[in-house]
DOKOLMAR-260486 format. One record per residue (C-alpha): x, y, z. Coordinates in pm, 1 decimal. Each point is the difference from the previous one (the first is absolute). Example, Ala and Ser with C-alpha at 12.3 -4.5 7.8 and 13.67 -1.06 7.14 Angstrom:
2
+----------+----------+----------+
:     east :    north :       up :
+----------+----------+----------+
:   1230.0 :   -450.0 :    780.0 :
:    137.0 :    344.0 :    -66.0 :
+----------+----------+----------+
***
This chain:
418
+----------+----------+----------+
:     east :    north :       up :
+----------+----------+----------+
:  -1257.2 :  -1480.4 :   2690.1 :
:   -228.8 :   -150.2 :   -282.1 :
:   -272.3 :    271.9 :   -153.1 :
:   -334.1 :   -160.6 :     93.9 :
:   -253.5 :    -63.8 :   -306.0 :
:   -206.1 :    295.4 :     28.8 :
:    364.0 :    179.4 :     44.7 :
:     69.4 :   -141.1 :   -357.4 :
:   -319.3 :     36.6 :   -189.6 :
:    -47.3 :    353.2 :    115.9 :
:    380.5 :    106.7 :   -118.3 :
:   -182.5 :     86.4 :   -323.4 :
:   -318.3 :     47.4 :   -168.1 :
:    153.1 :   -284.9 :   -275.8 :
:    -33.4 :   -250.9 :    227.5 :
:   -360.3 :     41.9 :     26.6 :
:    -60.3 :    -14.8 :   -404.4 :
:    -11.7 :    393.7 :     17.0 :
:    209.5 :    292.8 :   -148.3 :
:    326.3 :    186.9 :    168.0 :
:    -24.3 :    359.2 :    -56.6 :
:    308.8 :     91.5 :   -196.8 :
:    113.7 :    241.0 :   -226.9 :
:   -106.9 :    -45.3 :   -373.7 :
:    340.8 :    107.5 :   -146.5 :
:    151.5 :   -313.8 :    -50.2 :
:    373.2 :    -17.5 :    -65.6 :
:    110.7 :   -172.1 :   -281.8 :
:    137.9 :   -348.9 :    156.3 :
:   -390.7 :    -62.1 :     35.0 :
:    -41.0 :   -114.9 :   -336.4 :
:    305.1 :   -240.6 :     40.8 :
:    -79.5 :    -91.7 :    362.5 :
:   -361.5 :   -161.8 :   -237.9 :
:    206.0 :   -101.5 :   -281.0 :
:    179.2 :   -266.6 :    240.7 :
:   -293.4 :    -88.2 :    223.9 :
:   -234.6 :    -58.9 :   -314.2 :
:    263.4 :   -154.9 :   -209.9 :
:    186.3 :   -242.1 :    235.1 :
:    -61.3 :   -215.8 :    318.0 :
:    271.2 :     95.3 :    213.6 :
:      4.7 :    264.5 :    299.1 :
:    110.2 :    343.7 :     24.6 :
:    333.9 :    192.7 :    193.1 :
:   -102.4 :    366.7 :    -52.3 :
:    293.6 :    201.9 :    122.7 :
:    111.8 :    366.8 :     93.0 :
:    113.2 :    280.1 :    205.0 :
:   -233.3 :     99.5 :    278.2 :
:   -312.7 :    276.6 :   -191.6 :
:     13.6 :   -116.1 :   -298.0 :
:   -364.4 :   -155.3 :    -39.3 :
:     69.7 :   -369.7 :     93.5 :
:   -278.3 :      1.5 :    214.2 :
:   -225.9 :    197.2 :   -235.8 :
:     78.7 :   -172.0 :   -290.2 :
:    -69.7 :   -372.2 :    115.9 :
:   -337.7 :    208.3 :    149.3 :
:   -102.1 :    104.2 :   -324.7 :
:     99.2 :   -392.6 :   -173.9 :
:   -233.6 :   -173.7 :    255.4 :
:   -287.4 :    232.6 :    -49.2 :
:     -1.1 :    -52.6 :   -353.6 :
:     98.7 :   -390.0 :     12.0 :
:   -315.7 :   -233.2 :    -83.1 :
:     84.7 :   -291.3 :    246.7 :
:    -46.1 :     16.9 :    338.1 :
:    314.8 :    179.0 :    172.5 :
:    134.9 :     84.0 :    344.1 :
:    232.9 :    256.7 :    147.9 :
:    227.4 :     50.8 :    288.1 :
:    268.9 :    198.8 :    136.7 :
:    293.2 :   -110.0 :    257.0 :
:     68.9 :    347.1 :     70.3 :
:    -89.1 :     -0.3 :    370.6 :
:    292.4 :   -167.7 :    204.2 :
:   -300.6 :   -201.4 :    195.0 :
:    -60.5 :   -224.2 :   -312.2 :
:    343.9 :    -22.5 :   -167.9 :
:     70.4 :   -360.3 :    134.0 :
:    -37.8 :   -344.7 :   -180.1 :
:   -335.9 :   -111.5 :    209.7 :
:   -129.7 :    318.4 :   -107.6 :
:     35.1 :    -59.4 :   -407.5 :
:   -108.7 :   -370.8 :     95.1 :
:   -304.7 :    121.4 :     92.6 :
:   -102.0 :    268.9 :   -218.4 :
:     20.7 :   -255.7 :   -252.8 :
:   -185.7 :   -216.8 :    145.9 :
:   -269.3 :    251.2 :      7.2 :
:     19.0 :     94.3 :   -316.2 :
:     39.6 :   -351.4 :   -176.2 :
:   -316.2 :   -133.6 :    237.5 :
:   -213.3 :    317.4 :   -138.5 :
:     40.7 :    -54.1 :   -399.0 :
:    151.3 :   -311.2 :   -250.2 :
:    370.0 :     76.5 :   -156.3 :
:    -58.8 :    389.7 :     95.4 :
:    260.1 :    305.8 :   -101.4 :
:    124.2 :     75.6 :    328.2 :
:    192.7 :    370.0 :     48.2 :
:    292.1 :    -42.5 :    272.4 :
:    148.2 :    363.0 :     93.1 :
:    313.0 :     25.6 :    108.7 :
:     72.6 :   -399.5 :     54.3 :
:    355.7 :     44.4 :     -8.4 :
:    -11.6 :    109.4 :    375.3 :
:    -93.5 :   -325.3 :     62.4 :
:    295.0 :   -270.5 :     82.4 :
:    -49.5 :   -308.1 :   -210.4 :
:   -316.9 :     92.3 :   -228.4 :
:    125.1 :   -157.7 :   -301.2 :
:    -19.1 :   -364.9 :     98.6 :
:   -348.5 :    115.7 :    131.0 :
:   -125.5 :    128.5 :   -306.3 :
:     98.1 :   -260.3 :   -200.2 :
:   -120.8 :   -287.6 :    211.9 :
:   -335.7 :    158.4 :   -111.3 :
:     55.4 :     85.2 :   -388.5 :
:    139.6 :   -373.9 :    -38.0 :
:   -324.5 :   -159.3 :     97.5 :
:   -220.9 :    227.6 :   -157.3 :
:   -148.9 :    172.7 :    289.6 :
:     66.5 :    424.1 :   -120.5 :
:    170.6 :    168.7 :   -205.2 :
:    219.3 :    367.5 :    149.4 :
:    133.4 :    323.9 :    -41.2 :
:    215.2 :     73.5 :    223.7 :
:    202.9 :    324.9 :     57.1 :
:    260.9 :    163.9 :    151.4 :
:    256.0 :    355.9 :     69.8 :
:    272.2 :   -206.9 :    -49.8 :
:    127.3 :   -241.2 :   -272.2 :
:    166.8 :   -191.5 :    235.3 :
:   -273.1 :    -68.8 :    275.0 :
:   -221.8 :   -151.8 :   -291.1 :
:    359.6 :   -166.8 :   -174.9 :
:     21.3 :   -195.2 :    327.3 :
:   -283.3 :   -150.0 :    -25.9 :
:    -38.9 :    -40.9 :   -382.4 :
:    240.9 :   -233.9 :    -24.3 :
:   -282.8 :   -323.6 :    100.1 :
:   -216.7 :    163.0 :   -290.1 :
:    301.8 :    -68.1 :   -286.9 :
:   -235.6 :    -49.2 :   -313.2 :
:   -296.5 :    113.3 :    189.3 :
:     22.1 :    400.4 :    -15.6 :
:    -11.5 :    287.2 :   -178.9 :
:    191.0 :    317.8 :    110.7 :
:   -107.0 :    365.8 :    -63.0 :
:    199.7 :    317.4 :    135.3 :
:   -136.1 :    342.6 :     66.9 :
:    190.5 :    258.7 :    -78.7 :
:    -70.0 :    359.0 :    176.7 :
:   -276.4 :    229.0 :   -188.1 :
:    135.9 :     59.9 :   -313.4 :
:    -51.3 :    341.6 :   -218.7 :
:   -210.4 :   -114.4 :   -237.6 :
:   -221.0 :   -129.5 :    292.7 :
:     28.3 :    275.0 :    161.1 :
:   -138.3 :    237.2 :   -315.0 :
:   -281.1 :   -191.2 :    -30.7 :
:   -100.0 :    -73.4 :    358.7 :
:     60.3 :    361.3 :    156.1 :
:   -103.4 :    167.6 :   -307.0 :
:   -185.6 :   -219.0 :   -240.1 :
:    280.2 :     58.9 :   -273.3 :
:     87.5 :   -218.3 :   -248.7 :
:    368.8 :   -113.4 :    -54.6 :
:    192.2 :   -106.6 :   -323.6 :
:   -102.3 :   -394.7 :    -52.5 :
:    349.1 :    -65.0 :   -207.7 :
:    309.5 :     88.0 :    -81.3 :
:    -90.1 :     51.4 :   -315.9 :
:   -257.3 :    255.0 :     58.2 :
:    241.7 :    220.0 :    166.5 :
:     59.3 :    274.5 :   -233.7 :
:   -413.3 :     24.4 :    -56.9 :
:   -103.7 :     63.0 :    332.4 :
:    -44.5 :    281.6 :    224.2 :
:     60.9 :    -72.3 :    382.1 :
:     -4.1 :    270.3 :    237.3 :
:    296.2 :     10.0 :    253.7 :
:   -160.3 :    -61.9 :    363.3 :
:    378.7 :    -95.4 :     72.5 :
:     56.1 :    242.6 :    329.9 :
:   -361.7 :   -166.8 :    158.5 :
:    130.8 :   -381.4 :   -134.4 :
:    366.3 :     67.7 :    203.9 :
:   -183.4 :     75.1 :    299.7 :
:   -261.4 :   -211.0 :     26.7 :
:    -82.9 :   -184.6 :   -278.4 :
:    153.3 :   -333.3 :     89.3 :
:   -239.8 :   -128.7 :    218.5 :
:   -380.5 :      7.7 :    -47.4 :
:   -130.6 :     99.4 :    341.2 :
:    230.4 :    311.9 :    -15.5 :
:    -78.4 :    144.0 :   -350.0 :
:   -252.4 :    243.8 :    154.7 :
:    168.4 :    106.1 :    323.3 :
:    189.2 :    284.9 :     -3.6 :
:    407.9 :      2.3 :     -9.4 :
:     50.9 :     -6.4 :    359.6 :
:   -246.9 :   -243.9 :    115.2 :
:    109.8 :   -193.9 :   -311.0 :
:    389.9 :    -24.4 :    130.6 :
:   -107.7 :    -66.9 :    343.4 :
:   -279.5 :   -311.4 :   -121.7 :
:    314.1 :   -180.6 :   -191.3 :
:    236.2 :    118.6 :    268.8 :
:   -159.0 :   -134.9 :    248.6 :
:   -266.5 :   -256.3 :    -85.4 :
:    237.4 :   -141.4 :   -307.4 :
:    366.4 :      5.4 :     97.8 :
:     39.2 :    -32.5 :    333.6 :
:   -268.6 :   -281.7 :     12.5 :
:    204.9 :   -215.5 :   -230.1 :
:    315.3 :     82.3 :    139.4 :
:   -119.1 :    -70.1 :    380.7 :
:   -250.4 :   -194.9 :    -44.0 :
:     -4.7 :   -219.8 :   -358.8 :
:    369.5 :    -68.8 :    -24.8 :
:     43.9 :    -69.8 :    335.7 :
:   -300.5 :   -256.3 :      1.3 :
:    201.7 :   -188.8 :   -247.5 :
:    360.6 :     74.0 :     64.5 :
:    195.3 :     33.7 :    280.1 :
:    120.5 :    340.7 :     61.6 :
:    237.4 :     53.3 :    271.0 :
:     43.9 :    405.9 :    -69.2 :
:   -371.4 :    112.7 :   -160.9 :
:    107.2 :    366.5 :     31.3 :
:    327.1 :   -144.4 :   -223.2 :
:   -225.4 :   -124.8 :   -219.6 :
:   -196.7 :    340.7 :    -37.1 :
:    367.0 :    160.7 :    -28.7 :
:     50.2 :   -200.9 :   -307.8 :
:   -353.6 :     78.4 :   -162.8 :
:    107.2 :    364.4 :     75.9 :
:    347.7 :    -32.7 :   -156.7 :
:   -216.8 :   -201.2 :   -284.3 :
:   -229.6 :    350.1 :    -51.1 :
:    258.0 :    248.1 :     36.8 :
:    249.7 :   -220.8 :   -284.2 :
:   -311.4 :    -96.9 :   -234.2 :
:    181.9 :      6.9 :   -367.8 :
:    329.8 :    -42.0 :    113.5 :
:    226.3 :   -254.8 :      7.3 :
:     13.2 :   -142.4 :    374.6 :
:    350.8 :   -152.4 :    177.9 :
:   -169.7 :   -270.2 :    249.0 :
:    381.2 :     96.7 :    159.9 :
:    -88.6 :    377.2 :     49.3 :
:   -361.5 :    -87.1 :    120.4 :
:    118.6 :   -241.6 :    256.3 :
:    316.8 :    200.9 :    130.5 :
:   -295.5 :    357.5 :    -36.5 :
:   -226.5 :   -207.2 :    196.8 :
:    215.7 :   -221.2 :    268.5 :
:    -76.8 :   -350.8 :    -89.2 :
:    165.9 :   -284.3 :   -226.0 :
:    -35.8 :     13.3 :   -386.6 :
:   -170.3 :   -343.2 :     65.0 :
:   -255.8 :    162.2 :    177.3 :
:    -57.2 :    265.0 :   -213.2 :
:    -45.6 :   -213.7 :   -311.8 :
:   -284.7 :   -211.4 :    218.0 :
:   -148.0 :    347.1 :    102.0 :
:     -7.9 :     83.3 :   -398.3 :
:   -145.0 :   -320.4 :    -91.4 :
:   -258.6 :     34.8 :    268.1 :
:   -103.1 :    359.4 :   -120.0 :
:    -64.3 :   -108.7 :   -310.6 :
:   -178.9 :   -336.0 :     69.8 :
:   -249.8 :    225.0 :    184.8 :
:     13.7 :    226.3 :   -365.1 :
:     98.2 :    291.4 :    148.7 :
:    366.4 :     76.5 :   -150.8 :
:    209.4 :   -180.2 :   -235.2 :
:    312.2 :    -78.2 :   -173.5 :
:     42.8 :     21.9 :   -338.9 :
:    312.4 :   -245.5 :   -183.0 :
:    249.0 :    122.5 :   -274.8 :
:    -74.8 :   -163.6 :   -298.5 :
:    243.3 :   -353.8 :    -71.5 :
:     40.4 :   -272.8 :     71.4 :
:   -167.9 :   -159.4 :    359.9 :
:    320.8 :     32.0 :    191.1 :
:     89.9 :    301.3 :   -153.0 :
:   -316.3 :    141.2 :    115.1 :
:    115.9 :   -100.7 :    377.1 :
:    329.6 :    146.3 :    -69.5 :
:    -84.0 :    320.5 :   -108.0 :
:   -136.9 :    298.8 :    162.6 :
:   -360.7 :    -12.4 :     45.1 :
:   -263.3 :    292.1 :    -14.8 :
:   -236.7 :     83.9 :    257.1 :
:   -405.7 :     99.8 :    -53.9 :
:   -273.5 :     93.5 :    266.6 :
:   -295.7 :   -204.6 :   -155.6 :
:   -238.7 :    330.2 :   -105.2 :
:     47.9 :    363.8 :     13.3 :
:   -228.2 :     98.8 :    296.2 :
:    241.9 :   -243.6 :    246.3 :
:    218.7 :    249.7 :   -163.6 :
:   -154.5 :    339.4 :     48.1 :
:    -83.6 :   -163.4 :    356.3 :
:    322.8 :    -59.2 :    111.6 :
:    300.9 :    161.7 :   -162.5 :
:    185.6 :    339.7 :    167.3 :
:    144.8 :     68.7 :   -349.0 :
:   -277.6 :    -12.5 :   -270.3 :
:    106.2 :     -9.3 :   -363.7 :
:   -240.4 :     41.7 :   -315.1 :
:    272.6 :   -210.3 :   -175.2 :
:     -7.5 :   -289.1 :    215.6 :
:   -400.0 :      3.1 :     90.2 :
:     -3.9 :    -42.2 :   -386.3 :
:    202.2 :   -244.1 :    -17.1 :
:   -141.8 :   -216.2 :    267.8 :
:   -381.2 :     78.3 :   -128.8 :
:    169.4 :   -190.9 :   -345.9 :
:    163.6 :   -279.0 :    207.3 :
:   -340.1 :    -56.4 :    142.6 :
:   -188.3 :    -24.7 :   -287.5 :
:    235.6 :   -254.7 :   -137.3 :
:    -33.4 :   -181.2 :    296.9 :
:   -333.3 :    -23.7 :    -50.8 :
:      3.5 :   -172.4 :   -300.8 :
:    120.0 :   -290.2 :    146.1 :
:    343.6 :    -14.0 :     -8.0 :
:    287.6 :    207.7 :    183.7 :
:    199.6 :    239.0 :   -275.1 :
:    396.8 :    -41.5 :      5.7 :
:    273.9 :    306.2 :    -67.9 :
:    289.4 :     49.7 :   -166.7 :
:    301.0 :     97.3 :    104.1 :
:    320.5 :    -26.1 :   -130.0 :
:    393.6 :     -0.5 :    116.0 :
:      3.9 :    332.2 :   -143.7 :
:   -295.3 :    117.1 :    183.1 :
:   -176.7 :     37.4 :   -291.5 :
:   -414.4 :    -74.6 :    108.3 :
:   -327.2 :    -76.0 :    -67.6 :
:   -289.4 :     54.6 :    229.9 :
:   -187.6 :   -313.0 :    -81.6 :
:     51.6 :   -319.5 :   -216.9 :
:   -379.4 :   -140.5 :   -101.2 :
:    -44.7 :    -97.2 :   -345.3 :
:    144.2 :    278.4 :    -62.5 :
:    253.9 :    260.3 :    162.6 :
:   -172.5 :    279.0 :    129.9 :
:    156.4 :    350.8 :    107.5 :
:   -198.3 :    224.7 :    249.8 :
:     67.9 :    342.3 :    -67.0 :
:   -261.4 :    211.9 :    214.2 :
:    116.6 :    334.2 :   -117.1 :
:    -81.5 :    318.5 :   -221.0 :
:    243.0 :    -32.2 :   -283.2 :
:    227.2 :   -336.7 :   -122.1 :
:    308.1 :     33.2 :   -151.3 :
:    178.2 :   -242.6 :   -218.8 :
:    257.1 :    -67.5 :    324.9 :
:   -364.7 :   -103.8 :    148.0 :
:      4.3 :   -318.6 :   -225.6 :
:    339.6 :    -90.3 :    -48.2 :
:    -10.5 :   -298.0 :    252.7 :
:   -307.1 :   -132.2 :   -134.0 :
:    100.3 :     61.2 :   -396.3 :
:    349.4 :   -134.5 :    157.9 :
:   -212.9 :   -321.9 :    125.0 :
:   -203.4 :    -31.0 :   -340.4 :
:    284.4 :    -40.7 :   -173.6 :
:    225.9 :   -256.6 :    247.5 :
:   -316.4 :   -245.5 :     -5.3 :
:   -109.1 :     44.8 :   -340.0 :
:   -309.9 :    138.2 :     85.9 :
:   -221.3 :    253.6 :   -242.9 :
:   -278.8 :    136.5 :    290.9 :
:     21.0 :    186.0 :    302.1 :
:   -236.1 :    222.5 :    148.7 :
:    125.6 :    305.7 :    258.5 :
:   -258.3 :    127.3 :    229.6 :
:    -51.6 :    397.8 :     21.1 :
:   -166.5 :    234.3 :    186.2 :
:   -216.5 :    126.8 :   -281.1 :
:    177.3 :    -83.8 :   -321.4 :
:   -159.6 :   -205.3 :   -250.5 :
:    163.1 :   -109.6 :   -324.4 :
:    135.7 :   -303.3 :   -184.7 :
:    377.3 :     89.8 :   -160.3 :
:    233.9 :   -218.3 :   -207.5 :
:    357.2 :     -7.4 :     75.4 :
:    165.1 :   -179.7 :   -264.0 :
:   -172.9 :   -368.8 :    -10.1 :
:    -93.1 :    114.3 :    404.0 :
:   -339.8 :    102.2 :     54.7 :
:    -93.8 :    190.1 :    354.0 :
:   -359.2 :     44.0 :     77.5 :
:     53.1 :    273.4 :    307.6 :
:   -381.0 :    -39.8 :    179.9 :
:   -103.2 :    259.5 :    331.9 :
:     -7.9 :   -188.6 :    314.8 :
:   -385.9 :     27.6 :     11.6 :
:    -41.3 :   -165.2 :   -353.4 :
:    208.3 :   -246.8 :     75.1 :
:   -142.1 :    -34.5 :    396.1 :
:   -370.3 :    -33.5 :   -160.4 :
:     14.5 :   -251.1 :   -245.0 :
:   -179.1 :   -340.3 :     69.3 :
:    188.7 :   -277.5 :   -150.2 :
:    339.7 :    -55.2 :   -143.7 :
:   -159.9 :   -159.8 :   -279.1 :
:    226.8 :    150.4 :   -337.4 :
:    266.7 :    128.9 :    215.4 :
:    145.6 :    128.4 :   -169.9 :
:   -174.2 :    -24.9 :   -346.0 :
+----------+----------+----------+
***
């Protein structure tokens, strides 16, 4: 069924040269999102889980964007067919020369790419175009090789959350760490500080919002849209065994025999959890096929999936995965180390890094990552505490030990470490 033209002018206020009502925190990706639109020619993927602020954020771009500008969604199953974009472009394209035209959730659509390009390569729009999973917009990206831009969401991230829940201001670099004073909202951040929509609900409404409006949409809904998933309840299995293992080293051999399907399986069901950014593995640091070789770590994307989900809740691991997250956010996915001695690291990035959520650290605390320092002939590693904050020398090694919410709050990686 095609929308009709009323149908698509009315599906928002943009497409009538007027204003959406949206919130006026703006995450930070909104200054890049305009970087790449003002400084370049070529469209725009914006990607991530489900609550993010996809929708809000490309929302908040077209109101502010000085050309003339359309937006869509392909959320209803009605429209998400290829006669459907066809026309909606049409519309749009007939309304307003070379416009910015907003495409939510394309990737539900089979075939878009070819589609969308067709219409950059003679000149006709220019698009953003998003999507809950990587690989429903990867599909189609490939006919726009050259032609796109790509931009990830992570989930609401602490020093986000500070300043949008409580108009708090967060460290801006590393190397204002030891000068600023932060205060630790970390028990209201587990719960419900990774998604936007949720920072003001309390904790049980909270679980139940990324329970059931988050998770089980991607996992019954999203992945199956793109995938095919013989055993969906399999596939939630492995997102539980994915929650309930977060930090630890996972044996795709355990999980499958646990579980009651092939490895092979399993490792698709993995790599489709974490193509819709919900969970993720984490390599060894080595060489590329070492990395496949070795034992891999697993990591629920954000500590309220966390909080929502798990029967066993540690402080050690929610800190752990609240660090894996921010690193994740920076762009790139963190490695560990682990030796045949089982000697380990928490996180490779730059730096080793050693999360040690926990009143008092002893010298046993750091032997693995002094151990590492001196085995890669590093000089800087920084161990994350619970409330300890110092820089110490050990021998030609210096440890900066940082609380969680320091760390968690600052804005940019920029001098890390100094």
């Amino acid at each position: 069924m095609e929308p009709t033209k009323k149908e698509i002018i009315e599906a928002s206020p943009i497409n009538s040269g007027e204003r959406e009502d949206v919130p006026l925190f703006k995450r930070s990706y909104y200054e890049e999102v305009l970087r790449i639109l003002n400084k370049t020619n070529l469209n725009l993927s914006i990607t991530g889980m489900r609550r993010v602020g996809k929708t809000t954020l490309v929302k908040q771009v077209l109101n502010e964007w000085k050309g003339k500008a359309f937006y869509f969604s392909f959320d209803e199953v009605r429209y998400q067919n290829y006669d459907s974009l066809k026309r909606v472009i049409d519309v749009f394209v007939n309304e307003a020369e070379k416009p910015l035209i907003a495409l939510d959730e394309v990737g539900k659509i089979k075939n878009w790419g070819g589609l969308i390009k067709r219409y950059y390569d003679q000149g006709k729009a220019r698009f953003i175009l998003t999507g809950s999973s990587s690989l429903s917009i990867s599909k189609g990206k490939e006919s726009l090789a050259g032609r796109m831009f790509e931009v990830n969401l992570s989930p609401f991230q602490y020093n986000e959350f500070l300043r949008f829940g409580f108009n708090e201001s967060p460290v801006p670099t590393f190397s204002e760490i030891f000068k600023r004073k932060v205060k630790n909202r970390l028990e209201e951040f587990f719960s419900k500080g990774s998604f936007p929509e949720v920072v003001h609900m309390d904790d049980d409404l909270a679980r139940k919002y990324i329970r059931e409006s988050v998770i089980s949409k991607v996992i019954f809904e999203d992945i199956p849209e793109v995938f095919r998933i013989e055993y969906r309840s399999k596939l939630y299995d492995v997102f539980g065994y994915m929650v309930e293992y977060s930090s630890n080293l996972v044996y795709e051999s355990n999980l499958a025999e646990l579980i009651g399907i092939n490895k092979t399986t399993v490792k698709e069901y993995i790599f489709y959890l974490e193509k819709a950014f919900i969970s993720y593995l984490i390599y060894n640091e080595g060489s590329f096929a070492k990395k496949l070789r070795k034992t891999k770590k697993a990591y629920v994307a954000c500590p309220a999936i966390y909080k929502s989900f798990t029967s066993t809740y540690s402080e050690g691991v929610i800190a752990e995965i609240s660090v894996f997250d921010k690193l994740l956010s920076s762009g790139s996915k963190p490695l560990f180390y682990r030796d045949a001695q089982k000697r380990e690291v928490d996180f490779i990035f730059n730096v080793p890094i050693e999360v040690k959520f926990q009143k008092h650290i002893t010298r046993a605390d750091l032997k693995n990552i002094l151990y590492y320092l001196n085995r890669k002939n590093k000089t800087r590693g920084i161990v994350i505490t619970k409330d300890y904050l110092d820089e110490r020398n050990f021998k030609d090694k210096t440890l900066f030990f940082i609380p969680l919410h320091l760390f968690l709050s600052l804005d940019s990686f920029k001098y890390f470490p100094p």
